[in-house]
C-alpha positions in Angstrom: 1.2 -1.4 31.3 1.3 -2.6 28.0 -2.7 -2.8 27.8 -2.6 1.1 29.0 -0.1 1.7 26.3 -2.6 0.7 23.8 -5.8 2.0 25.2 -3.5 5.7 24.8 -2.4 5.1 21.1 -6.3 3.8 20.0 -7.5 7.0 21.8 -4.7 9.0 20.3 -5.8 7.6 16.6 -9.3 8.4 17.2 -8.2 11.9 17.7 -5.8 12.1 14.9 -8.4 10.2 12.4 -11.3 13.1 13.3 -8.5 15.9 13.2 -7.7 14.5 10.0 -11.1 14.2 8.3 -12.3 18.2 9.6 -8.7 18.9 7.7 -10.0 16.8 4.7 -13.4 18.2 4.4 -12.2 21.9 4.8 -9.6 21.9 2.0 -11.9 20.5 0.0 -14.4 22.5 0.4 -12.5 25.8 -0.3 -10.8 24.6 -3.1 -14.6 23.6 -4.3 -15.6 26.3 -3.9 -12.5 28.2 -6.7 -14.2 25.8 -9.1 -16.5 28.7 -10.3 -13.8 31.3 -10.6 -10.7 29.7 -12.2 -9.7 28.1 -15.2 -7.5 25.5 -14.2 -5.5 25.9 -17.6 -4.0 22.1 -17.9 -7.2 20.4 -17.5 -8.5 22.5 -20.3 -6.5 20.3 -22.8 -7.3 17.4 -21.6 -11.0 18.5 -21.9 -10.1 19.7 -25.7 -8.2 16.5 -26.5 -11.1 13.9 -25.0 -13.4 16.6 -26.8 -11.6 16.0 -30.4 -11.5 12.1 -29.4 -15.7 12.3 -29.4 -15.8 14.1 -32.9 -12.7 11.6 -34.2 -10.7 14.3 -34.7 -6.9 13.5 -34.2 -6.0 15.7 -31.3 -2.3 15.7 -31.1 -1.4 18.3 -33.8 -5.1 20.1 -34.1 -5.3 23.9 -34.2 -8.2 26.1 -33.8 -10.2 28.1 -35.8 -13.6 30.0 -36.5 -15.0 27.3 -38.3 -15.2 25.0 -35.2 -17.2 25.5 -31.9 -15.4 27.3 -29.0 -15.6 24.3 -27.1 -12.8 22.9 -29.1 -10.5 26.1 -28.2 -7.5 26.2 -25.7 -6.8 29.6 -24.5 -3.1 27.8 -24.3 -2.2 26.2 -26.9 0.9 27.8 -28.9 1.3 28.9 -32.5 4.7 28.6 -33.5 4.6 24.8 -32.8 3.2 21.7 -35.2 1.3 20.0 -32.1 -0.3 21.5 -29.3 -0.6 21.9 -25.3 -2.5 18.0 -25.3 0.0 15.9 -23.7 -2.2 13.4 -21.9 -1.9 9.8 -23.8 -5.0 8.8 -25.8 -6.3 6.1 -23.3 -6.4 9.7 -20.9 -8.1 10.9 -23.2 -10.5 8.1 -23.3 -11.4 8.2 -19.8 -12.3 11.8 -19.7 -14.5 11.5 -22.8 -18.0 10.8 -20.4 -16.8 14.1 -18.4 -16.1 16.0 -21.7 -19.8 16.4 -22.9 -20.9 18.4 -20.1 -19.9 21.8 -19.5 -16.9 23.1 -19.1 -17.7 24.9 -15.7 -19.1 21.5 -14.5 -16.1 19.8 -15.1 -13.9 21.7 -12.9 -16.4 20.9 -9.9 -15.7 17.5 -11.1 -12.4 17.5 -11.1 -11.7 18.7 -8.2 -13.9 16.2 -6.6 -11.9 13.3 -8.4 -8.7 15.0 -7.0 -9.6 14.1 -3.7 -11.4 10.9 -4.3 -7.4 9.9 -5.4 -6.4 11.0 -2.3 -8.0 8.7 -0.3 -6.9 6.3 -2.7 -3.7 7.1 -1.1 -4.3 7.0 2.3 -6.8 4.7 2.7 -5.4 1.5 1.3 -1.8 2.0 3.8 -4.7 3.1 6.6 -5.7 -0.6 6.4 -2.4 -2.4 5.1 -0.6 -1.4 8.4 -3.0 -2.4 11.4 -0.4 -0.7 14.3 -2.1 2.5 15.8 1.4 4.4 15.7 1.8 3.2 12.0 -1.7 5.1 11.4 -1.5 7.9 13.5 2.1 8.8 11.6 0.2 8.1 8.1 -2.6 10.3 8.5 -0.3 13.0 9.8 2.1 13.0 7.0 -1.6 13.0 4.8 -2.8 16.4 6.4 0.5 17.9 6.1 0.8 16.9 2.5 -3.0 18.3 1.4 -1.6 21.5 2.5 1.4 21.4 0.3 2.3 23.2 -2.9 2.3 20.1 -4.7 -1.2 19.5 -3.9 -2.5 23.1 -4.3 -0.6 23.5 -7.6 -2.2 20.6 -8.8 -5.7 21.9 -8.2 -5.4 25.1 -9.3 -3.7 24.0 -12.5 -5.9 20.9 -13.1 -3.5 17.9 -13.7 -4.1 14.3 -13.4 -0.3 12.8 -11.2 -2.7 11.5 -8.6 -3.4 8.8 -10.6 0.0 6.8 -10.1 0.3 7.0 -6.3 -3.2 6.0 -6.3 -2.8 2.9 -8.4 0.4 2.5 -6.0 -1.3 2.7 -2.8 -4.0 -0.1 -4.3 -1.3 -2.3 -4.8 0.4 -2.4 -1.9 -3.0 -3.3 0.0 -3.8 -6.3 -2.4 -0.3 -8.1 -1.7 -1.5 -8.5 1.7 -4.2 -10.8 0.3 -3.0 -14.3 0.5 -5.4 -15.4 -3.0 -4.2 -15.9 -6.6 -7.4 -13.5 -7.5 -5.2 -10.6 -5.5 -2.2 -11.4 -7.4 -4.2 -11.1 -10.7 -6.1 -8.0 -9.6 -2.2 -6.4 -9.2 -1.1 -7.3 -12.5 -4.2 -6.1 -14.0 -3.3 -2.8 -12.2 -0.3 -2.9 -13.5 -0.9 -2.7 -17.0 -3.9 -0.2 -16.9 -1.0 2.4 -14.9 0.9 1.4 -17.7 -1.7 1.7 -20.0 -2.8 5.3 -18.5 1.0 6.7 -17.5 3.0 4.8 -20.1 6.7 5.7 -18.8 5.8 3.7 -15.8 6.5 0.5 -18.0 10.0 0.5 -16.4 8.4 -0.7 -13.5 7.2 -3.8 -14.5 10.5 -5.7 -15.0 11.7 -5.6 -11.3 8.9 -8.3 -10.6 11.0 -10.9 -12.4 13.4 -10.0 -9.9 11.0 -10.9 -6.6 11.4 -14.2 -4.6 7.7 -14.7 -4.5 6.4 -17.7 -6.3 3.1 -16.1 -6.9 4.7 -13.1 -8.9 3.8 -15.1 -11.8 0.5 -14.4 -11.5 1.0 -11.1 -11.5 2.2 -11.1 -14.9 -0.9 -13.1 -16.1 -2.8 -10.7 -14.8 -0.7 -8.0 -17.1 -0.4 -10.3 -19.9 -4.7 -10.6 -20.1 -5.3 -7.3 -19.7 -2.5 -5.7 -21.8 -3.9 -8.1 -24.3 -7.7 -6.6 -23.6 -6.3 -3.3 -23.8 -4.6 -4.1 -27.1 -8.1 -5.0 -28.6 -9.9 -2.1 -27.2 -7.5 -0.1 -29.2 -7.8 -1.8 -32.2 -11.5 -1.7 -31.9 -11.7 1.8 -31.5 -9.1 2.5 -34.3 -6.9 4.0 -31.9 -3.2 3.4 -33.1 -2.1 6.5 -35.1 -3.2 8.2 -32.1 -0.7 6.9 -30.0 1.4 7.1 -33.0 0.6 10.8 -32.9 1.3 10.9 -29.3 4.9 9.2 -29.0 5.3 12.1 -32.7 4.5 14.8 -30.3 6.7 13.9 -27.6 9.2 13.9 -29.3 8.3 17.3 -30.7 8.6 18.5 -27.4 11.7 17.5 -27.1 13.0 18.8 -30.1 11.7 22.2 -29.2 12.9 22.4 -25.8 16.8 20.9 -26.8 16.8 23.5 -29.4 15.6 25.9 -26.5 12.6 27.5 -28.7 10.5 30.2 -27.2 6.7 29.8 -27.9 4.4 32.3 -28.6 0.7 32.0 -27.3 -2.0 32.2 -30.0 -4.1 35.5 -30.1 -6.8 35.5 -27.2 -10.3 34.5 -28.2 -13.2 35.0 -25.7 -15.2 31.7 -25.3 -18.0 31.9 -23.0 -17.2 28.9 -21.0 -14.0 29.8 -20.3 -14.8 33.1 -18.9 -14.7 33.8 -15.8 -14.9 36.5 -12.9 -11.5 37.9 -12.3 -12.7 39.7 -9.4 -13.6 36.3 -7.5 -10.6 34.6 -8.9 -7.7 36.4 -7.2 -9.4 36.2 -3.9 -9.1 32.1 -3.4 -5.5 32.0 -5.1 -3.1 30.5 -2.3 1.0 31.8 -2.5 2.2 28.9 -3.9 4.5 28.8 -7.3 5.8 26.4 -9.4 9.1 24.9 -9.8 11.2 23.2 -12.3 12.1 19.8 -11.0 13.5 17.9 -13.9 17.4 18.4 -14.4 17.3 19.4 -18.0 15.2 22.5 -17.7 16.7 23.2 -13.8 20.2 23.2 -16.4 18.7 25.6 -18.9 17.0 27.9 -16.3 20.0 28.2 -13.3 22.8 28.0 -15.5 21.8 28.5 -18.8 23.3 25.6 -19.5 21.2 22.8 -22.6 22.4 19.8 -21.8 22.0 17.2 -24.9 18.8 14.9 -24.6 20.9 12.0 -25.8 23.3 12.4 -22.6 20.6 12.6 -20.0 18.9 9.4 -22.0 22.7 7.6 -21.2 22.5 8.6 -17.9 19.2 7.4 -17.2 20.1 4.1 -19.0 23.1 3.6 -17.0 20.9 4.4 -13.6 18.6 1.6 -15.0 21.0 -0.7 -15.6 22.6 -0.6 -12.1 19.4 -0.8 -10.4 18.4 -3.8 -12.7 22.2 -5.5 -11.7 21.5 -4.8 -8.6 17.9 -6.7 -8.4 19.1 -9.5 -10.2 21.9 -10.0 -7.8 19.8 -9.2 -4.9 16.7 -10.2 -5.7 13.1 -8.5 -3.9 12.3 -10.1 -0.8 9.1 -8.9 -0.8 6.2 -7.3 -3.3 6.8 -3.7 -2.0 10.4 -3.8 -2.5 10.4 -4.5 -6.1 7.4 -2.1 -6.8 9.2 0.4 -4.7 12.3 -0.5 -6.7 10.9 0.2 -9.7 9.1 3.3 -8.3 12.7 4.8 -8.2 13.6 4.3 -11.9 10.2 5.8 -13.2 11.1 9.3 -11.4 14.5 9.0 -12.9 13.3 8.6 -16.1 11.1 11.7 -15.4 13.6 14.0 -13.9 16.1 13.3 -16.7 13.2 13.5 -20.0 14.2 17.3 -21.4 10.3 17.8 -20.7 8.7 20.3 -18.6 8.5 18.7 -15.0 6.7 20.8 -12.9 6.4 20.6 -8.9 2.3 19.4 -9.3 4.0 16.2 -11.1 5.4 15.5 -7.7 2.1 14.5 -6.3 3.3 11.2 -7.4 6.0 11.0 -4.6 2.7 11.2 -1.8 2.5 7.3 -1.7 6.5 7.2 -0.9 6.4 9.4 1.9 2.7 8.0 3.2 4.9 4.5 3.0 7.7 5.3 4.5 5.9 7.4 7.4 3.4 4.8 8.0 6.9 2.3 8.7 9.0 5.4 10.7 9.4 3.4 13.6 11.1 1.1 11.5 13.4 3.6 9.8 17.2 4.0 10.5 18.0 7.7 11.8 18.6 9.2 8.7 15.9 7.6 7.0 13.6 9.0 9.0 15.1 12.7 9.1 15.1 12.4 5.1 11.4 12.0 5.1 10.6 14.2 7.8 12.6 16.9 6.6 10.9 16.4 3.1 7.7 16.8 4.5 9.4 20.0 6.0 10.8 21.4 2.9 7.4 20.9 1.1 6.3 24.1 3.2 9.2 26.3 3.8 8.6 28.7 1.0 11.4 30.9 2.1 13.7 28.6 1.3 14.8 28.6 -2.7 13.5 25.6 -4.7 12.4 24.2 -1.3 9.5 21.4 -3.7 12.8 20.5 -5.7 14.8 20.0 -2.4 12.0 18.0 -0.7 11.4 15.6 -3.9 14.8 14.8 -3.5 15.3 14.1 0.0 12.4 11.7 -0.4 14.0 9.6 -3.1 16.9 9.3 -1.7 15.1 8.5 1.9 13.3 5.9 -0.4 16.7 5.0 -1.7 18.5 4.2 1.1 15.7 2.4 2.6 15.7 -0.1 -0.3 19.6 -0.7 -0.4 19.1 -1.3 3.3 16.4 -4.1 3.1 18.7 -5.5 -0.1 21.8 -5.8 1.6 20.2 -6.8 5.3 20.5 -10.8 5.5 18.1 -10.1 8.6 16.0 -8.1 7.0 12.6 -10.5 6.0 9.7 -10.0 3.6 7.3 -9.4 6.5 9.5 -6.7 7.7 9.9 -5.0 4.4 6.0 -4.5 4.3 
């Protein structure tokens, strides 16, 4: 019986796994095929910024004119603020700097090819970290589902770069299944270049000191020697008033969304490369919106309310501070409970920073619910309807801020499963994989 039992879930994740791959290539060949015909208007200042890195020209607070090329101009940049619509951190803007020098038509095929590429980064890694056929066959549903989300779609047709996180996420997950100090250093050199690429996600790091593991020391090796060689590349490259600049225009951002200013977009220019056929355009674009998902602009926007950025910066401090209590108290039993852990206080430092958070940000919530749904049979009753009924919300468009609604449920799915595994003497690190 139990042989039988397995012959029908290997045949039923066969099916699943081919299902899933004509899904794959599909999607990604329509949304390809929209590379020719839209703009995608956030990946257009990343393209700028990398652009200005190449010529040394500090990008943060640049403004276009006629006296440079039209490759350096950003249809969206605004001209009642000092800095402009670049956002990305400098070592961003490093790595797009070999994609920069080709056109800008080009780029968009390429980035919507490295969009997907991250998405097997996703997948594949939990694919081979959980070896159970039911584990898989959940996983790659709960992928499919999610490459028809808003989330996803938004973050293609916009252009934005929050695969990157779950990615990195995903990666390490799979490496603290190998039993070899090398592993351990390959995750803390991870570590730092997420940090290094997305540097909010610093709060992360500190929950390791928290994890029973002996071998968690190499992981911060591994993070020391590569925070060090990241350090120098910086210095080399004559690098730090950029990030300088950056943290400058952060915080310019926030000064003009707590004073609740309106910007004004500069005049139109036409630029050839960034042209294109409106009549093609409208055809591929899917009904999918954004949504606010951050609770200072939800505030502003539902109840016209500004809430101070110095009370939603106490809040997230207190959050911080409980969590932290809590895993020094309880410390991680195992590598994915303090990364997870972590994970938690990184989104609430992004849903309370008075900075735009849009629903496409949310891509970095994929590796949660690919996690959790590759361990559902492990799940308590209403962990399991939090994260099924998140990956429900994600596409019940009827339903008013139904992204906003699912990110929650999925955090606090990811929540309780956490505080669960914490507070379960029963509970072992092999379980909590």
């Amino acid at each position: 019986m139990l042989e039988k039992l397995k012959l029908n879930s290997d045949k039923g994740l066969r099916i699943t796994l081919v299902i899933f791959g004509i899904l794959f290539l599909l999607i990604f060949l329509k949304h390809l095929s929209i590379a020719g015909h839209h703009n995608f208007v956030d990946l257009r200042n990343r393209v700028v910024g990398a652009r200005l890195l190449g010529k040394n020209i500090p990008p943060y607070y640049f403004k276009w004119n006629s006296t440079y090329p039209e490759t350096l101009f950003d249809p969206g940049d605004m001209c009642n603020i000092k800095n402009n619509m670049i956002t990305s951190p400098p070592s961003f803007l490093l790595l797009m700097e070999p994609l920069a020098g080709l056109q800008y038509r080009t780029i968009c095929y390429w980035w919507i090819v490295i969009h997907y590429i991250f998405f097997l980064l996703m997948v594949v890694p939990l694919y081979f970290l959980f070896n159970d056929p039911k584990s898989r066959i959940f996983l790659l549903c709960a992928a499919a589902l999610l490459l028809f989300s808003d989330d996803w779609i938004v973050s293609i047709l916009v252009g934005q770069n929050y695969f990157i996180v779950p990615a990195f996420i995903s990666n390490l997950l799979w490496l603290q299944k190998r039993p070899s100090t090398f592993a351990y250093w390959l995750s803390g050199i991870l570590l730092a270049c997420m940090i290094w690429i997305r540097p909010n996600a610093l709060v992360i790091l500190p929950f390791f000191l928290f994890w029973r593991h002996a071998d968690k020391k190499q992981i911060f090796y591994g993070v020391g020697v590569c925070a060090f060689c990241l350090v120098l590349l910086t210095v080399a490259l004559k690098q730090q008033n950029l990030w300088i600049d950056f943290y400058s225009s952060c915080r310019e951002w926030i000064k003009n969304n707590g004073n609740g200013l309106i910007v004004e977009r500069c005049p139109a220019q036409n630029i050839s490369e960034y042209v294109v056929d409106k009549n093609h355009a409208g055809h591929w674009f899917l009904p999918v919106h954004n949504q606010l998902g951050d609770i200072f602009n939800l505030a502003k926007a539902k109840l016209n309310v500004l809430i101070k950025p110095a009370y939603l910066f106490v809040f997230f401090l207190c959050c911080y501070l409980v969590i932290l209590g809590i895993s020094i108290f309880k410390p991680a039993k195992s590598f994915s409970e303090a990364l997870f852990t972590g994970f938690i206080v990184y989104w609430i430092s992004e849903v309370t920073a008075p900075i735009l958070k849009m629903n496409y940000q949310s891509v970095e919530l994929f590796v949660v619910i690919l996690f959790l749904m590759c361990k559902l049979t492990d799940l308590r009753l209403l962990e399991k309807w939090l994260v099924i009924s998140a990956l429900a919300f994600m596409h019940l468009r009827f339903v008013p801020m139904h992204l906003v609604i699912a990110d929650w449920l999925i955090m606090i799915g990811l929540l309780g499963y956490i505080l669960r595994i914490k507070f379960d003497a029963s509970y072992t690190a092999k379980q909590a994989v």
